[in-house]
C-alpha positions as a LaTeX table, in Angstrom:
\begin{tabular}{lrrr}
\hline
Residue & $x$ (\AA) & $y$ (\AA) & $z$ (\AA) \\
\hline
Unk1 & 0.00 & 0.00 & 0.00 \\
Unk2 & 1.50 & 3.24 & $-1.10$ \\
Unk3 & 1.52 & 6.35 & 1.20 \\
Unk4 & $-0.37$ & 9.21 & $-0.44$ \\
Unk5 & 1.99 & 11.74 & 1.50 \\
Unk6 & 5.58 & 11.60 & 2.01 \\
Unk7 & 7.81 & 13.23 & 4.27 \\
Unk8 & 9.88 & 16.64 & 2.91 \\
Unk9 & 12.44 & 17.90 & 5.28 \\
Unk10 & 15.11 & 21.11 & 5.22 \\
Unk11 & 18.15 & 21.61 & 6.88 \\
Unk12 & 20.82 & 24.73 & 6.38 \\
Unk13 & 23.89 & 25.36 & 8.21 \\
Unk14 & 25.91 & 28.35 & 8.19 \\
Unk15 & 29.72 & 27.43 & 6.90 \\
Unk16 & 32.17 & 28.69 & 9.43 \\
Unk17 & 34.47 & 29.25 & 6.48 \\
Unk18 & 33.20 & 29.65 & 2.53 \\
Unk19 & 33.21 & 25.89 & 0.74 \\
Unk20 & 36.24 & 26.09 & $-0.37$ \\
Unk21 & 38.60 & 26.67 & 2.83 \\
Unk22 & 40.57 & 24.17 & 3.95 \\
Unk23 & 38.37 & 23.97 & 6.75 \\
Unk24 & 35.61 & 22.46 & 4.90 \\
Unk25 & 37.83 & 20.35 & 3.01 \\
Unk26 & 37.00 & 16.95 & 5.07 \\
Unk27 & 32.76 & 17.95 & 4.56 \\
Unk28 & 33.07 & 18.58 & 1.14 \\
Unk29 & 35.10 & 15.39 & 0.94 \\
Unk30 & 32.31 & 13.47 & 2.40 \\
Unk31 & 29.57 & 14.56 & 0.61 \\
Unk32 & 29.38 & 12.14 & $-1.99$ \\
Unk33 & 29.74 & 9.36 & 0.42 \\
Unk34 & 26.77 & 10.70 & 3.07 \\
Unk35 & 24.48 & 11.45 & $-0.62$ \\
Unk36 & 24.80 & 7.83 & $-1.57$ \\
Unk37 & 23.94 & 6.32 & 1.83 \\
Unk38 & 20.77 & 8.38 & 1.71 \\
Unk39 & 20.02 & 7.77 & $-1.46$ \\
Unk40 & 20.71 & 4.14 & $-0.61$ \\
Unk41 & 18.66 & 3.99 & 2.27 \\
Unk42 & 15.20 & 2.30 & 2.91 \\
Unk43 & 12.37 & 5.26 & 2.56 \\
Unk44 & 14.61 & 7.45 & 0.71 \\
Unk45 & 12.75 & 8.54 & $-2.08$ \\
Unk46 & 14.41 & 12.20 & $-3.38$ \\
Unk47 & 16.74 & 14.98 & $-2.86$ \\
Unk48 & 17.52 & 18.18 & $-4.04$ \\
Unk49 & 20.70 & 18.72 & $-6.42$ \\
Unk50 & 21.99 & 21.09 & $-9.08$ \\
Unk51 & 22.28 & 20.23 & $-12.27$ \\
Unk52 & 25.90 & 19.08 & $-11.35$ \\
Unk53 & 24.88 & 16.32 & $-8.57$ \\
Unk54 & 25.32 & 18.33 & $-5.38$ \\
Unk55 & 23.13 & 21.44 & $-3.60$ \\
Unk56 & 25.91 & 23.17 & $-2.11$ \\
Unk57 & 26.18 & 25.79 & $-5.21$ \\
Unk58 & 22.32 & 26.73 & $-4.21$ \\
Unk59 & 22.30 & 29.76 & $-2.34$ \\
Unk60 & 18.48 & 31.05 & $-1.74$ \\
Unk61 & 19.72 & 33.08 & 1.19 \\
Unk62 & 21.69 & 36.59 & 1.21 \\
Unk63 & 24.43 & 35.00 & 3.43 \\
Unk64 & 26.54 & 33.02 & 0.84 \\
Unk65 & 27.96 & 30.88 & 3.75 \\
Unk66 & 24.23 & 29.57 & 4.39 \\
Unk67 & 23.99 & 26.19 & 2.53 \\
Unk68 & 21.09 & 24.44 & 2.28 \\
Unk69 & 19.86 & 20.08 & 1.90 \\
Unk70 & 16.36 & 18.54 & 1.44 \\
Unk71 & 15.10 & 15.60 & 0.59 \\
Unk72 & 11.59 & 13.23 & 0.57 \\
Unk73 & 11.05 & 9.92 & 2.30 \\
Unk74 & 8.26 & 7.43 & 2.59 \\
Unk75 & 7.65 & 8.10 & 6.15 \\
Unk76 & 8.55 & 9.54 & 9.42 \\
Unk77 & 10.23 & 6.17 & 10.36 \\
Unk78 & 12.49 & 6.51 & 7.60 \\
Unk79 & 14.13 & 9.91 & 8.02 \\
Unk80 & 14.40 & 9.06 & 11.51 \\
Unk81 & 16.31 & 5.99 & 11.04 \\
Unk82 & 18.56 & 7.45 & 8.33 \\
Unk83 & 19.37 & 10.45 & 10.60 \\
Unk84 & 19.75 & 8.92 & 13.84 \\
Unk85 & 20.85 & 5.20 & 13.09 \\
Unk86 & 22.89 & 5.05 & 9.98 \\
Unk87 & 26.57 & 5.95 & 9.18 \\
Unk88 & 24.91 & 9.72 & 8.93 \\
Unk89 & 25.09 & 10.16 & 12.50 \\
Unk90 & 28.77 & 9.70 & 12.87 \\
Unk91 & 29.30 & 12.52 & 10.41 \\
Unk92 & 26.12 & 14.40 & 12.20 \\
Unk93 & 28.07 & 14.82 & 15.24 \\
Unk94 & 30.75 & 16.44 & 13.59 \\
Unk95 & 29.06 & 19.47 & 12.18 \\
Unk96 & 30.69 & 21.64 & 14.84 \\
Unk97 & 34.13 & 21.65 & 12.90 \\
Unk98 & 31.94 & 22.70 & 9.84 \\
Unk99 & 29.10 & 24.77 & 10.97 \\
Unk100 & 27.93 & 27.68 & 13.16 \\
Unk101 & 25.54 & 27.01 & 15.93 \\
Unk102 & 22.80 & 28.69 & 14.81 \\
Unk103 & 20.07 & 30.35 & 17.34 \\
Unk104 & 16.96 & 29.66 & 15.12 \\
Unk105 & 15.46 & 26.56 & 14.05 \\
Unk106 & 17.89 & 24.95 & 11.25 \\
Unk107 & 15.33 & 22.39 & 10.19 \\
Unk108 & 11.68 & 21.25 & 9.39 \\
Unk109 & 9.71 & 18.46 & 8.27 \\
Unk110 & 6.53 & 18.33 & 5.93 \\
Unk111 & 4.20 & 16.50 & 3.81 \\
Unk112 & 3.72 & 16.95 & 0.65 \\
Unk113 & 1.79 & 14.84 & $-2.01$ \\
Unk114 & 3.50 & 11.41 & $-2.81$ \\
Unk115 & 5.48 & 12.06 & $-5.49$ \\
Unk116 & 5.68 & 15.77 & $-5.10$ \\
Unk117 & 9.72 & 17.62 & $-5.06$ \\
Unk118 & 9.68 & 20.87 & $-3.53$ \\
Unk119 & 11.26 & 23.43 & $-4.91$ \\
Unk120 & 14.14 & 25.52 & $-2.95$ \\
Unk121 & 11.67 & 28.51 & $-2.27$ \\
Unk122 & 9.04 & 26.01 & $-0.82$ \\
Unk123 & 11.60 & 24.05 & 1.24 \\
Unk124 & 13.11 & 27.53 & 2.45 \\
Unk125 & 9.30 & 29.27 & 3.23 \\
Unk126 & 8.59 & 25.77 & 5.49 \\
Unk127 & 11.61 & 26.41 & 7.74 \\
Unk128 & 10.97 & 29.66 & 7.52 \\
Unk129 & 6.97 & 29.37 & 8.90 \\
Unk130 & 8.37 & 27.05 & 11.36 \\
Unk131 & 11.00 & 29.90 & 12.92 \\
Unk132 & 8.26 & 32.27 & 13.30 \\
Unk133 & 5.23 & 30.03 & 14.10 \\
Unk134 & 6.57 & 27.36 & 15.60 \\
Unk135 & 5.65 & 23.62 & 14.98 \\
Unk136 & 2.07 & 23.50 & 13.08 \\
Unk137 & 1.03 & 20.72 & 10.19 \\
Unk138 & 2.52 & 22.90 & 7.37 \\
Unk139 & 5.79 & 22.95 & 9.07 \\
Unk140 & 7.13 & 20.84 & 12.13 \\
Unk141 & 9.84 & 19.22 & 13.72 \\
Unk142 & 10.79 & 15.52 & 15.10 \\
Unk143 & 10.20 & 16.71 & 18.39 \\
Unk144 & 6.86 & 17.59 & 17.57 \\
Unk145 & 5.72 & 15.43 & 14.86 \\
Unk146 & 2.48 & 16.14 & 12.74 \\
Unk147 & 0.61 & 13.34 & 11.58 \\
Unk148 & $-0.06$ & 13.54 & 7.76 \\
Unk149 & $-2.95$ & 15.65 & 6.57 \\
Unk150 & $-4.94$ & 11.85 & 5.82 \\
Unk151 & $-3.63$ & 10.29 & 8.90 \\
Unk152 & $-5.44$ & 7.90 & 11.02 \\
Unk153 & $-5.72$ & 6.98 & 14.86 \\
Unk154 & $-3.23$ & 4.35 & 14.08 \\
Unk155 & $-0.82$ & 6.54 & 12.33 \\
Unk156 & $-0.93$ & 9.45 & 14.96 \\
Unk157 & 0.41 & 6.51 & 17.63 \\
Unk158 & 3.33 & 6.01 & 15.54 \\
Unk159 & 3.99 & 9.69 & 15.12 \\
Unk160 & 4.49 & 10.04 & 18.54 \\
Unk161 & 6.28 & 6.96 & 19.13 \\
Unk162 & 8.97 & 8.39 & 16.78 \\
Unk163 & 8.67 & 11.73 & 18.33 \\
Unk164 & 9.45 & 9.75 & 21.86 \\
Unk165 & 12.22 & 8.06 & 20.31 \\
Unk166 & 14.19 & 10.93 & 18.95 \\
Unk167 & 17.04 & 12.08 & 21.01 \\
Unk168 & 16.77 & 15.84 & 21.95 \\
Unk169 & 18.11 & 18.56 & 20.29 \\
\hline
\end{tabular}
């Protein structure tokens, strides 16, 4: 049975050097590595690249050092497992040596139709509603998970057993 929604998610981080300083050298190197595994991974079902394979070159904010990555799974269940219990999280933990802390909300989760790829300005107005809104259903968080918009009883219990099972922060 096919899911009539899928999950969208954004994340940005702000560069603590521009993409080419030897500081970013070891993130850059692993991009290509960290693409394949989600692209590889159970429930992955789309990400956002330029025409030359990557989305660091994308730039929809006035701060050049702001780079951006989004992507579509099946499900909830999915994202969470690629984000928290794959090889991604090793490399996760390391975005300190890479990236700014950053005082706002850095990502945010939606639906959108099955089969649906949002564009950059959608992706970038979701985190966006969700940094002056908070979580709602048009733009949330793991922490507080929205069922989809034709979500049963049963499939509101599982968004808030992943919502239970995500670490903080």
């Amino acid at each position: 049975m096919g899911n009539s929604y899928q999950l969208a998610q954004i994340n940005i981080g702000r560069m603590l050097a521009p993409i080419d300083d030897p500081i970013m050298a070891d993130f850059v190197a692993n991009l290509a590595p960290i693409n394949a595994l989600a692209e590889s991974s159970p429930g992955f079902v789309w990400r956002f690249m330029t025409p030359a394979g990557d989305a660091t070159a994308e730039r929809p904010y006035e701060d050049d050092r702001i780079i951006i990555n989004f992507s579509v799974w099946e499900d909830a269940e999915a994202l969470r497992k690629y984000v928290y219990e794959s090889g991604h999280v090793a490399f996760m933990r390391r975005r300190r040596e890479w990236f700014e802390r950053m005082a706002d909300a850095f990502m945010a989760l939606w639906w959108v139709p099955a089969g649906h790829a949002p564009s950059v300005a959608e992706a970038v107005e979701r985190l966006e509603h969700l940094r002056r809104h908070g979580p709602t259903p048009y733009a949330f968080t793991f922490r507080q998970m929205m069922p989809p918009p034709d979500a049963d009883a049963d499939t509101v219990d599982v968004a808030q057993s992943i919502e239970d099972a995500c670490p903080a922060g």
